[in-house]
N, C-alpha and C positions, 0 to 999 in steps of 0.2 A: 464570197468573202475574199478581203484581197491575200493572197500567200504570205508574205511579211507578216501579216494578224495572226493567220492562221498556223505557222510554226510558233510563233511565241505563244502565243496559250499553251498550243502543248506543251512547248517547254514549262511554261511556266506550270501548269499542273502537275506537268512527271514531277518536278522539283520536289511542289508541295508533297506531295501523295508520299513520295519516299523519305520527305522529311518526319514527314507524321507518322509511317507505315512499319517503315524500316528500322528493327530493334539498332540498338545504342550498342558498339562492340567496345574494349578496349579495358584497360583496369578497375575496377569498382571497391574502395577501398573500404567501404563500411557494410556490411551486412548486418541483419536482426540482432544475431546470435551476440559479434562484436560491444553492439550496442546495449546490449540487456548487460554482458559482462562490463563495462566501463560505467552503466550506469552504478551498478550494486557499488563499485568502487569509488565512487565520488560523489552519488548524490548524498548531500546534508542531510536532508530532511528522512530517508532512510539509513541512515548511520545514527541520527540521532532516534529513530525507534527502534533502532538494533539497541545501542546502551538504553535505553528507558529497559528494555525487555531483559537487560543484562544486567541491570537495578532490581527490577523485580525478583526476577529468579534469586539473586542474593538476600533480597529480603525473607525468600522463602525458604533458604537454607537458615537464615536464622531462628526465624520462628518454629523448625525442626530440632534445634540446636540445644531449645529451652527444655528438653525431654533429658538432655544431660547433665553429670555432677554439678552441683555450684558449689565454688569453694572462696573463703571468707577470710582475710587476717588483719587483727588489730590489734593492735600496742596505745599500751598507755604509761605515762612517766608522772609521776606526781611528789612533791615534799609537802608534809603536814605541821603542824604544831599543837600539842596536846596542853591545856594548862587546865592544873589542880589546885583549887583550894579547898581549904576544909572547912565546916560550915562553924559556929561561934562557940560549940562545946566541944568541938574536937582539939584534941593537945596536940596541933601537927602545924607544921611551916607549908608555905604554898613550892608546888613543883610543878615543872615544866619539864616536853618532853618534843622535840623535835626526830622524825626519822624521813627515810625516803621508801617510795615505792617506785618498783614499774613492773608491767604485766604485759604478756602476749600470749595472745588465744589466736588457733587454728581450729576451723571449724568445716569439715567438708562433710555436704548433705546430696544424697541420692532419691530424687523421686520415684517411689514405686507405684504408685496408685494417686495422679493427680487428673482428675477431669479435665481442667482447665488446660492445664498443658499439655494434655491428649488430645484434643479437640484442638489447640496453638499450633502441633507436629501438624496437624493432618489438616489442617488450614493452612499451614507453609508448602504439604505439598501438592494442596490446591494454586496456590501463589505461585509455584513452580509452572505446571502447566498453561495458568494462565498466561505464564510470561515466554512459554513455550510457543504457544498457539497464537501471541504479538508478535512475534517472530517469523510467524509464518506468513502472516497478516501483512507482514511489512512487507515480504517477498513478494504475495502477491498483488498487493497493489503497487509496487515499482514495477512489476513485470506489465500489468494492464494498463499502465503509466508513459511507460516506453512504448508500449506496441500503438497506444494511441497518439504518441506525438512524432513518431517512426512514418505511421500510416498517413499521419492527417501532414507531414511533410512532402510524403509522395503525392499525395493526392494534390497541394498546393503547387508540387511540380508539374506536375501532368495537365494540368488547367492552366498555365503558361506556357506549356509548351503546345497546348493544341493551340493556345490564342494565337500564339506567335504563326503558328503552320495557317492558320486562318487568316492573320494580317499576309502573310506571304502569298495565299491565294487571291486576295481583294488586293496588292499590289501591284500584282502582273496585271490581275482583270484593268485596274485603273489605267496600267499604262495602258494596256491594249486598247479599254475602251477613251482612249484619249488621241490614242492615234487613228481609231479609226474614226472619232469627230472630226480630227482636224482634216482624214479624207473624204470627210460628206457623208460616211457608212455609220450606221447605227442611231439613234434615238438617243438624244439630248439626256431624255428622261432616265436613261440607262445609266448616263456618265454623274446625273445626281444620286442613282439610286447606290452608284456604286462608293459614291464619296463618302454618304452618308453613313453606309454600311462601314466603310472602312475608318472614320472619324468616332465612331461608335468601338468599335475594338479597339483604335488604338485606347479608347477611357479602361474601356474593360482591361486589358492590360497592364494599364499601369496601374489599377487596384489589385489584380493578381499578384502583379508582382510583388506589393505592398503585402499582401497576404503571404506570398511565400518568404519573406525575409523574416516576419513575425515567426510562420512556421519552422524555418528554420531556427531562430533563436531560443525556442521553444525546446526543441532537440540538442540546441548545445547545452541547454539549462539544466538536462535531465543527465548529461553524457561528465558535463562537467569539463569538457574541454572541446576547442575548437573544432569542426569540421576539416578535414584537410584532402578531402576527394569529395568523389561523386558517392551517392547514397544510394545500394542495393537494391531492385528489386526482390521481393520474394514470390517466391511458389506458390503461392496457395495455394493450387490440388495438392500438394505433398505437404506444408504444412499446416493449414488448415480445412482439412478435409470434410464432408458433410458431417451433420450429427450421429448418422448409423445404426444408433435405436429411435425406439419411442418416445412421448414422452413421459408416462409411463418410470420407464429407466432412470432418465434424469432427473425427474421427481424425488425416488428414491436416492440418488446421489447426493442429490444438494442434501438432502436432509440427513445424510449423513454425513458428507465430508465440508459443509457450508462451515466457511472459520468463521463466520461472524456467528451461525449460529453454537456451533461450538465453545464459542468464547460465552455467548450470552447464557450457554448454559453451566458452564465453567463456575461463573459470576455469582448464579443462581445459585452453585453450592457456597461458593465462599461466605454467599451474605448468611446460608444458615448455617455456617461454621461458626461464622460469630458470634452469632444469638446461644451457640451452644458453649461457646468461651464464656459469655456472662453469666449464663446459670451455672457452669461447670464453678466458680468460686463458692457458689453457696454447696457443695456437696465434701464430705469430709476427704480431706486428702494424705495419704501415709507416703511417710519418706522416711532415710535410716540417715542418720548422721554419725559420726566419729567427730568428737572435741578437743583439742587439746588445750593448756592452758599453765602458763609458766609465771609465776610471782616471784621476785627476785626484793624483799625489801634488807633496809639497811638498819640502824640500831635495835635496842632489845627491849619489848616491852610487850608483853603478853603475845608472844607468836613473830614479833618485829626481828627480824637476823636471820631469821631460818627460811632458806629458799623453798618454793613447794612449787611439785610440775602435779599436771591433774590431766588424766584420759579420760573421757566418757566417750561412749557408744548405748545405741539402743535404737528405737523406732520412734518416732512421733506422729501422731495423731494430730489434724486440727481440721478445724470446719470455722469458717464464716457464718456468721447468724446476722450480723447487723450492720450495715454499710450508708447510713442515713435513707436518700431515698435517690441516691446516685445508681446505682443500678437497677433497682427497678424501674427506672425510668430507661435505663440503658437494654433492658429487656426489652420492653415496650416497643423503644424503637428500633430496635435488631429485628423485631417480629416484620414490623412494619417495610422495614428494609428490603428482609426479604420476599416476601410478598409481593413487593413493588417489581423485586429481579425476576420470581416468576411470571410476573403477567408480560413484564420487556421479553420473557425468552418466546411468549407463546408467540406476541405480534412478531418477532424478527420471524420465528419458524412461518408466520402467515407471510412476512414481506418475503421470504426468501422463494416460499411455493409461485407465490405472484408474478415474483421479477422472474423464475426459470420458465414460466409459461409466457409472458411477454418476449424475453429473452429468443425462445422457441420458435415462439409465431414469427418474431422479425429475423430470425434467419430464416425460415423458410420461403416467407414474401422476398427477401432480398435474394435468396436462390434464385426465387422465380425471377425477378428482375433481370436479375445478370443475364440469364439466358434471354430473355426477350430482345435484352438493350443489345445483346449481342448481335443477335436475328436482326435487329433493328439496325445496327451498324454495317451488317454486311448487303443487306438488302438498298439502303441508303450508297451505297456507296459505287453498287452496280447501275443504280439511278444516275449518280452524279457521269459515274460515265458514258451513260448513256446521253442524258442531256447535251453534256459536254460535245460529243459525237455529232449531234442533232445542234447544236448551235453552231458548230463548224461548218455542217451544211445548209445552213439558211433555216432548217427548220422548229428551231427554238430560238427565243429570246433569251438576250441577257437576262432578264429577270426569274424566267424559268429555273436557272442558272442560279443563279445568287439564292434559290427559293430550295433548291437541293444541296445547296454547299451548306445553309443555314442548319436544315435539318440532318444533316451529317455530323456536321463538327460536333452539335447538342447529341444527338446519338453516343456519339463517342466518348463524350463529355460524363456522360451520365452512366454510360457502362464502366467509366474506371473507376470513378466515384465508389458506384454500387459494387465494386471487387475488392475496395480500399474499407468501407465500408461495416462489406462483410468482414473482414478480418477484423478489427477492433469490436464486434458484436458478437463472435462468435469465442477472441479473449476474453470478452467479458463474460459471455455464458461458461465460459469453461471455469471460470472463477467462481462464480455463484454455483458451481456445481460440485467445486471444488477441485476441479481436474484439470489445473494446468500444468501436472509433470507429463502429460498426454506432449502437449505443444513442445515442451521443452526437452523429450524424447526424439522429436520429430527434427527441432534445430539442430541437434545433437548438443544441447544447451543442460547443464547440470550444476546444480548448486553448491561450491567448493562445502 
C-alpha cells in the first residue's frame, strides 16, 4: 500500500475512534434531577391536576363541614287591612282597621344523630384522600414523563452522534479510497461500495437529526422553557440500580403502594358511601335546635301594639317515609354504581399484577442485552482493528473493512439504546410498584 494511503487512514481512524470513544468533558448544564425540578414548575398539564386535586380535597372538607350547626335568619315586614261589617240584624256601623307587622326569627339547629350526614362526613373524608392519592398520581406520572423524554433525548443524541462518527469514518475511507483509484491501487468496486455506504448515512442522518430536534422539543415541552446547554448524562449504576429482590417482592409492592390501584380502591369506597347517603335520608334523624323570634306590630286590636320575643329550644325528631320514587331509583343505581367500582378495582389489581411481571421480565431481558451488546461492542471493535491492521498490509480488503465498521457502529448503536432504555423501563416499573421515592433518593431529588 502506498505510505501517503497508509498514514491517512490511520489518521483518519484515530480521529474517528476518539470522536466516538472519547467521553465529552466541559460544562453540562442540565442534569435529571434539574429537569424533574423545572418540570413540576411549569408543566400545564401537571398544575392543572395539582388544582383539579386541590378542588377535590375542598370539596371534601365541605361535605365534612355538613356534620356542623346550621344556622337560619329571616325577617318579614307586612301592613294589613281588617274591614268589619255587621250582618242585617245587627245595630252596628261597618269598621275598619289598618296595622303593621314585622317579624324576625333566629333559628340555629345541631345534628346529633343524622345518617345521611354521617355517611356525607365520612364520604368527604373519602374525597379527601382521593384527592390526596391524584396528587400523587400526578407526581408520578410527570416524573416517568420527564425521565422518558430526558432519556428518549439522549438516546436521539447518541444516534447522531455515532452517525456522524460513522459518516467521519466513510469520509476518510472515501478520500483514501479515491486516491488510491486515481493511483491504480485498489478495486473500482471498493470506491462504489464505499460511496454507497456513505450516501446511505448521510439519509440516515438527516432523519436522526430530524428525530433529535423532535426529541429535543419534546423535552423543552415538558421543562417549559428553552434548553440553553448541553443535556446530562446519567449514572445508571447509581441511579437506577438492578431490581435486588424477587419478584415475588415486587408483587407484593405494587399491590400495595400501586396509586392507581389505590385510587380505584379509594373509588370503590366512595361509590358505597353514597348508596349509604341515599338510604341514610329514610332513617330517623335527631338534632337540638334553639329558636328565637321577635314580633314588633304596630296599632291595637286584639294583641296588635304589644311587642312579643319568643325562645324555644328542645330536640327534634324526623324521618323521611316518602320521597316519590326519586330515590329509590337513586338506591338502585348507587347499588349498581358500586358494584360497577368493585369489579374496575379487581381488573386494575389484575392489570397492575400483569404490567409488574411484564415490567420484570423486560428488565431483566434488557439486563441481559446490555451486557451482551457490550461484549458485542468491545469484541467488534478489537476486529475493526484488527482488520484495519490487516488492510494496511495487503491482507484484507476494503470490504472486509466496511463489513466490521458496519457491525461495530450497529453494536454500539444498540448498547446505548438498551442502557437508555433500561432506565425509562425500570421508571416505569418503579411506578407500578410504587416506589419511585427509591430513584428520587438516589438523585438526591425530593418533593418541596
Amino acid at each position: 500500500m502506498n505510505p501517503s494511503i497508509s498514514r491517512a487512514w490511520r489518521v483518519a481512524t484515530a480521529v474517528a475512534l476518539a470522536w466516538l470513544l472519547v467521553p465529552a468533558h466541559g460544562a453540562l448544564c442540565l442534569d435529571l434531577a434539574t429537569a424533574l425540578a423545572l418540570a413540576r414548575a411549569n408543566d400545564a398539564g401537571f398544575r392543572a391536576d395539582v388544582l383539579e386535586a386541590r378542588a377535590r380535597h375542598a370539596t371534601g372538607w365541605s361535605r365534612i363541614a355538613s356534620m356542623g350547626p346550621r344556622g337560619t335568619v329571616s325577617a318579614r315586614a307586612m301592613r294589613s287591612r281588617l274591614d268589619y261589617a255587621p250582618d242585617s240584624e245587627a245595630e252596628a256601623g261597618d269598621r275598619d282597621l289598618t296595622f303593621s307587622d314585622s317579624e324576625l326569627n333566629l333559628l340555629v339547629e345541631q345534628p346529633l344523630l343524622d345518617m345521611e350526614k354521617i355517611y356525607t362526613a365520612r364520604r368527604g373524608r373519602c374525597e379527601m384522600e382521593i384527592a390526596a392519592l391524584e396528587r400523587v398520581k400526578a407526581d408520578e406520572e410527570l416524573f416517568v414523563r420527564v425521565v422518558e423524554r430526558y432519556f428518549g433525548f439522549l438516546t436521539a443524541r447518541d444516534e447522531v452522534a455515532l452517525a456522524r462518527a460513522k459518516l467521519a469514518f466513510l469520509t476518510r475511507q472515501l478520500e483514501t479510497a479515491r486516491a488510491g483509484h486515481e493511483l491504480g491501487l485498489g478495486d473500482q468496486s471498493d470506491l462504489y461500495d464505499i460511496q454507497g455506504r456513505y450516501q446511505g448515512t448521510r439519509a440516515a442522518l438527516a432523519l436522526l437529526e430530524a428525530r433529535l430536534v423532535d426529541a429535543r422539543a419534546a423535552l423543552v415541552e415538558v421543562l417549559g422553557q428553552e434548553l440553553t446547554g448541553e443535556v446530562e448524562m446519567v449514572d445508571l449504576e447509581r441511579v437506577f440500580p438492578g431490581p435486588g429482590h424477587d419478584i415475588g417482592h415486587w408483587l407484593r409492592q405494587a399491590e400495595k403502594n400501586n396509586i392507581d390501584l389505590r385510587l380505584s380502591l379509594a373509588r370503590a369506597e366512595a361509590a358505597r358511601l353514597d348508596g349509604r347517603i341515599i338510604t341514610g335520608r329514610f332513617l330517623p334523624a335527631l338534632s337540638m335546635y334553639v329558636e328565637y323570634g321577635h314580633n314588633s306590630p304596630d296599632n291595637d286590636s286584639i294583641g296588635y301594639g304589644w311587642d312579643r320575643d319568643r325562645t324555644d329550644f328542645g330536640l327534634r325528631l324526623q324521618m323521611e317515609f316518602l320521597s316519590g320514587g326519586r330515590d329509590l331509583a337513586d338506591v338502585v343505581a348507587r347499588d349498581r354504581t358500586y358494584r360497577a367500582a368493585r369489579q374496575r378495582a379487581i381488573a386494575v389489581r389484575r392489570s397492575v399484577r400483569r404490567q409488574t411481571r411484564a415490567n420484570w421480565n423486560s428488565l431483566q431481558r434488557t439486563l441481559e442485552s446490555i451486557r451482551f451488546y457490550r461484549e458485542a461492542v468491545a469484541a467488534n471493535e478489537k476486529s475493526l482493528r484488527i482488520k484495519e491492521a490487516g488492510y494496511q498490509e495487503g491482507l484484507q480488503t476494503m470490504l472486509d473493512v466496511l463489513n466490521v465498521q458496519k457491525d461495530y457502529f450497529a453494536a454500539k448503536n444498540d448498547y446505548q439504546k438498551a442502557r437508555n432504555n433500561y432506565a425509562i423501563t425500570w421508571a416505569s416499573f418503579m411506578q407500578i410498584a410504587g416506589n419511585l421515592a427509591e430513584i428520587r433518593k438516589r438523585l438526591h431529588y425530593s418533593l418541596p
